[in-house]
C-alpha positions as CSV (number, residue, x, y, z in Angstrom):
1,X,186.1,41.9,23.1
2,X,188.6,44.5,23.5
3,X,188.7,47.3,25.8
4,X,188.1,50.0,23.1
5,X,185.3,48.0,21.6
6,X,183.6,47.5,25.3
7,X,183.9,51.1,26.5
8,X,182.3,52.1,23.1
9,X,179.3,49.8,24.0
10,X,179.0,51.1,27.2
11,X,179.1,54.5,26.0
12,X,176.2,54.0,23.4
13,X,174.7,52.3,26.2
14,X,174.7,55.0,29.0
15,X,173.9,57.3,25.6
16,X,170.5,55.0,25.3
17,X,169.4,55.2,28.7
18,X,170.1,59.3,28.5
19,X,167.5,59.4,25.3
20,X,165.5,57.3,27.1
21,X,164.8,58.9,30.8
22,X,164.6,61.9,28.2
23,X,162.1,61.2,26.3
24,X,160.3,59.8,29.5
25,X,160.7,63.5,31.4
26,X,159.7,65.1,28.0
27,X,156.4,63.0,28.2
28,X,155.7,63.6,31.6
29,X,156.1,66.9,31.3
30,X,154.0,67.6,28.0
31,X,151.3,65.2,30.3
32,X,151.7,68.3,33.1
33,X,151.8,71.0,30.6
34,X,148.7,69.6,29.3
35,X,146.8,68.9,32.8
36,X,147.5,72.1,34.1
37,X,146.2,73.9,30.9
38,X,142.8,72.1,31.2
39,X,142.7,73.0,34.3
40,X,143.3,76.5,33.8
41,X,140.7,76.7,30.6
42,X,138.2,75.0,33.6
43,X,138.6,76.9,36.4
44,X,139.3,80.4,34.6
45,X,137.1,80.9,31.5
46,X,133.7,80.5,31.4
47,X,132.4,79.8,27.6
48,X,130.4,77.4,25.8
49,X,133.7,75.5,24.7
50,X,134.5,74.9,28.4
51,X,131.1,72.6,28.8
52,X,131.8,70.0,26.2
53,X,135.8,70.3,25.8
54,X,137.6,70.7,29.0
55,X,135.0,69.4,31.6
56,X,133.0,65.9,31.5
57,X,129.6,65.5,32.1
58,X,130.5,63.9,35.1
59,X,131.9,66.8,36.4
60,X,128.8,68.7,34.9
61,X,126.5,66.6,36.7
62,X,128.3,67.4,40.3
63,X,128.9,71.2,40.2
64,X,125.2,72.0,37.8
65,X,123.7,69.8,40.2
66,X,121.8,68.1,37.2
67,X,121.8,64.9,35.5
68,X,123.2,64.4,31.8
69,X,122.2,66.0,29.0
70,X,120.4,68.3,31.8
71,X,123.7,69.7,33.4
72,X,125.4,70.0,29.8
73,X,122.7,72.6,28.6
74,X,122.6,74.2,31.8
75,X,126.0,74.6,31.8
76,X,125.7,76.2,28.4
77,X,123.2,78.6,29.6
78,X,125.5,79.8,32.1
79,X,128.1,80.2,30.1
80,X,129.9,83.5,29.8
81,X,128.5,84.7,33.4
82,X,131.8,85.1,35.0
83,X,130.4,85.0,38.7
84,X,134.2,83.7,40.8
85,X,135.9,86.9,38.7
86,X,139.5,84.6,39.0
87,X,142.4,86.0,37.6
88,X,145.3,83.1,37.8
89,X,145.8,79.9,39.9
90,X,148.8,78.5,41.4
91,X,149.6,75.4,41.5
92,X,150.6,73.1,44.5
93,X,150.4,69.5,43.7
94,X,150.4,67.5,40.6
95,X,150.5,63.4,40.4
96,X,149.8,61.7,36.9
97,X,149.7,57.8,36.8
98,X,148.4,56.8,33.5
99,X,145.2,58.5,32.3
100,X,144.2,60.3,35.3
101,X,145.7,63.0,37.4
102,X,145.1,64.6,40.3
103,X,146.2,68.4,40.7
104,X,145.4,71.1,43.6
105,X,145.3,75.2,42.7
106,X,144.3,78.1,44.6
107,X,142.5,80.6,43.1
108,X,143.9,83.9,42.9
109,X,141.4,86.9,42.7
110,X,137.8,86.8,43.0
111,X,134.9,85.0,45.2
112,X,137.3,82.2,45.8
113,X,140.6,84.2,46.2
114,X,142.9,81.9,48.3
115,X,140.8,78.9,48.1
116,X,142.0,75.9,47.1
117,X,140.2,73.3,44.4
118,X,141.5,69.5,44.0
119,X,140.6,68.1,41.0
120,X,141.0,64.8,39.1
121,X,141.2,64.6,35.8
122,X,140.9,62.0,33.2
123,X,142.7,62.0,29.8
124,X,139.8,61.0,27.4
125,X,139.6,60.0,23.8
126,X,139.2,64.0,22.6
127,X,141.9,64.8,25.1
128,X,142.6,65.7,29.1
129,X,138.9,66.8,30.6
130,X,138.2,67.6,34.6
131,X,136.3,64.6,35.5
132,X,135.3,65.8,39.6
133,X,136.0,68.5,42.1
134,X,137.7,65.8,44.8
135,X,138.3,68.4,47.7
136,X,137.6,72.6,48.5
137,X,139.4,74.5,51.4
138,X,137.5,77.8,51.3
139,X,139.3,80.6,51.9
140,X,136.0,81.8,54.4
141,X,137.4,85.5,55.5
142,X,138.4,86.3,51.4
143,X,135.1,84.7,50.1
144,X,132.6,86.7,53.1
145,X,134.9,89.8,51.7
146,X,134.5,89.3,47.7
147,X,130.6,88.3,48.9
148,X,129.9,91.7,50.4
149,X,131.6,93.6,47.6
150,X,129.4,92.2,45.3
151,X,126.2,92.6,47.0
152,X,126.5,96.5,47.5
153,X,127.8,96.8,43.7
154,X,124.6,95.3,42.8
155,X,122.5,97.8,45.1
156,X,121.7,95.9,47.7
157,X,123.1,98.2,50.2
158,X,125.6,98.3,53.4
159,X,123.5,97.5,55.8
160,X,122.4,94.4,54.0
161,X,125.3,93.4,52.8
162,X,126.5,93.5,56.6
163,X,124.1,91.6,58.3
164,X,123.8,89.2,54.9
165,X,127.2,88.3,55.8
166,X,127.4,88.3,59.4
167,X,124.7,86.2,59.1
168,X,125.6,83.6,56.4
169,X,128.7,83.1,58.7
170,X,127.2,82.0,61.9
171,X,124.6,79.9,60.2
172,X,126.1,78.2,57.8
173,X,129.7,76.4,58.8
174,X,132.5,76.4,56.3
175,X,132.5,73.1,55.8
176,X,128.6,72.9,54.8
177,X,129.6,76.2,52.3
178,X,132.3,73.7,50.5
179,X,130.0,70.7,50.3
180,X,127.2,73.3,48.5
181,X,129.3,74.7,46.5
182,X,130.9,71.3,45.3
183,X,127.6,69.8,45.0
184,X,126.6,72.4,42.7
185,X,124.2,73.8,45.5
186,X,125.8,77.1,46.2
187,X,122.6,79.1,44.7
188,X,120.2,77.6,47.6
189,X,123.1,79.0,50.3
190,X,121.9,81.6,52.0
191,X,118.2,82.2,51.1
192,X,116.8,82.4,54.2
193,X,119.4,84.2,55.8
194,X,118.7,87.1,53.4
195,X,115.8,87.2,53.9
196,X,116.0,87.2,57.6
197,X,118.5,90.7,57.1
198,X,115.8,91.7,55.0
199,X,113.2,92.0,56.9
200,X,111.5,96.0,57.1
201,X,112.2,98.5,55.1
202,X,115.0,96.7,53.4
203,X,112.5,93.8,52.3
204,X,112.0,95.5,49.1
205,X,115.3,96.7,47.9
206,X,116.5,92.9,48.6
207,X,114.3,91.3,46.6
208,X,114.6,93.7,44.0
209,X,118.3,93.0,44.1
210,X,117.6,89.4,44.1
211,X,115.5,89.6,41.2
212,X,117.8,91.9,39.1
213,X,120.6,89.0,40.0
214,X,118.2,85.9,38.8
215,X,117.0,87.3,35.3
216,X,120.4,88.3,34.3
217,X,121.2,84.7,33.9
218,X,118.6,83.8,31.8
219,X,120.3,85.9,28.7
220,X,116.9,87.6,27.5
221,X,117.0,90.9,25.7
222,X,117.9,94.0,28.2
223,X,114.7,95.7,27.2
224,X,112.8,92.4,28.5
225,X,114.8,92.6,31.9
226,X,114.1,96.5,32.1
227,X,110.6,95.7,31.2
228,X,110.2,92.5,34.4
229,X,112.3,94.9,37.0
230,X,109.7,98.1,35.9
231,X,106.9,96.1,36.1
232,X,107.8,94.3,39.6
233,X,109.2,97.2,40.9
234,X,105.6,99.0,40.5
235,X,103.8,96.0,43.2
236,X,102.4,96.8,46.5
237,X,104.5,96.5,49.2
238,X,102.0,93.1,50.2
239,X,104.0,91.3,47.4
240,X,107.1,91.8,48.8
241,X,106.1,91.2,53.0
242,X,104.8,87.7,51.2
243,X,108.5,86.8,50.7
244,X,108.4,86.1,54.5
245,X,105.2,84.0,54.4
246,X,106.2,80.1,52.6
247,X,102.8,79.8,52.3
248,X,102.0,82.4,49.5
249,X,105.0,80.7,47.6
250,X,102.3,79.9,44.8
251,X,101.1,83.1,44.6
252,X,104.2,85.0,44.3
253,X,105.1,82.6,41.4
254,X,102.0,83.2,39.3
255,X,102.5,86.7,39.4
256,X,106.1,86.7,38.7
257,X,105.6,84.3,35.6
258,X,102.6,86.7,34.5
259,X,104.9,89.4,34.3
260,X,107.4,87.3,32.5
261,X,105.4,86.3,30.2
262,X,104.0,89.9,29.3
263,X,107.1,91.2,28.9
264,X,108.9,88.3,27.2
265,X,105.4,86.7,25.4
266,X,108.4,83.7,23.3
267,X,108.6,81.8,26.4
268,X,106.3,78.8,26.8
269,X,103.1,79.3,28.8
270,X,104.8,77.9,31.9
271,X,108.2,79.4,32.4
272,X,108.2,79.3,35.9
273,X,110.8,81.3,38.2
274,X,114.0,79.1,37.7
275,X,115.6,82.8,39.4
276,X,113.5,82.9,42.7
277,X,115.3,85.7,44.0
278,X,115.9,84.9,47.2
């Protein structure tokens, strides 16, 4: 072989592993490009699409805190209620072997502004898909902050808001706020706390607030929720002091699914209060 003929052959060879280690990076990094934009879609919108394209039912059944078909339909009835109010992420790590990857991104804006989400996700026969929430460090001060926002824009009040917070804080440890809200029990958080800050002439307004909060989920007709908040709002103050007794639990829900039912008379005859207020 001569000297020309070898250096050309070791030219097209060093050209082969080029294209190669190319085409390797290219695919890695469509891979990323694809993770990260599943995991954008996931964290950042909050639509119908997002339940059955971007996030399995595994991952339904851990944050809806359902099983199956259960936590894909409630995930679909939620859909659209943009409660974490997000505006970007940024991204710290990213690791791909294969068909799963494992990527960690901090939430910028909103109830989880600073917190950080790990997540692994699976690529699936339809495509990439966030399979489970692996790890949350909550960003505590940002979250009590966007918390206490949100309860005086929905009239709760300052003085509520104040102790609701103050409160939540000593009695309920960061870490137990990440496991609920991984778990897909962040709704039960709190409850007795607010109520506790509640207590007097505040009682009322609280629940009320509550209440507004709960059937605005359920995506009835405004004039049916104007038609439950006139109706409850018109009760003796007896029905509201019963919030603080467990024991008149039943009660309270018969005449809330009365008034339900009155106003919204479609429902089945046992709709039940899937919104307890508080």
């Amino acid at each position: 072989m001569s000297g020309h003929t070898a250096l050309c052959l070791f030219g097209l060879a060093a050209v082969a592993v080029s294209l190669i280690a190319y085409a390797n990076r290219s695919e890695a990094d469509s891979k990323a490009l694809a993770v990260t934009r599943v995991v954008r879609l996931s964290l950042l919108t909050n639509t119908p699409r997002v339940c059955t394209t971007y996030e399995t039912v595994a991952l339904l059944e851990q944050v809806e805190g359902e099983v199956g078909a259960q936590a894909v339909r409630k995930c679909l009835h939620e859909a659209g209620q943009d409660d974490s109010g997000a505006k970007d992420l940024r991204f710290y790590d990213l690791s791909i072997s294969g068909d799963r990857a494992v990527v960690t991104a901090e939430m910028i804006g909103g109830f989880y502004a600073g917190s950080r989400f790990t997540l692994e996700v699976l690529r699936t026969a339809t495509g990439w898909k966030v399979d489970h929430v692996l790890d949350l460090k909550l960003n505590r001060d940002g979250f009590d902050r966007a918390m206490r926002a949100a309860v005086i824009r929905d009239g709760a009040g300052r003085d509520f808001a104040d102790c609701y917070v103050r409160t939540l804080r000593q009695q309920v440890s960061t870490h137990e706020l990440e496991l609920a809200v991984m778990q897909g029990r962040g709704q039960e958080v709190g409850r007795s706390e607010a109520l506790g800050c509640a207590r007097g002439h505040q009682l009322k307004q609280v629940i009320l607030w509550g209440l507004r909060r709960g059937i605005a989920r359920q995506h009835w007709p405004a004039s049916v929720n104007r038609c439950i908040m006139r109706r409850v709002r018109g009760l003796d103050q007896s029905f509201f002091r019963g919030f603080l007794d467990p024991e008149s639990r039943d009660r309270r829900t018969e005449i809330l699914g009365r008034i339900i039912l009155y106003c919204n008379p479609n429902l089945p005859n046992n709709p039940g209060t899937p919104w307890s207020p508080v």
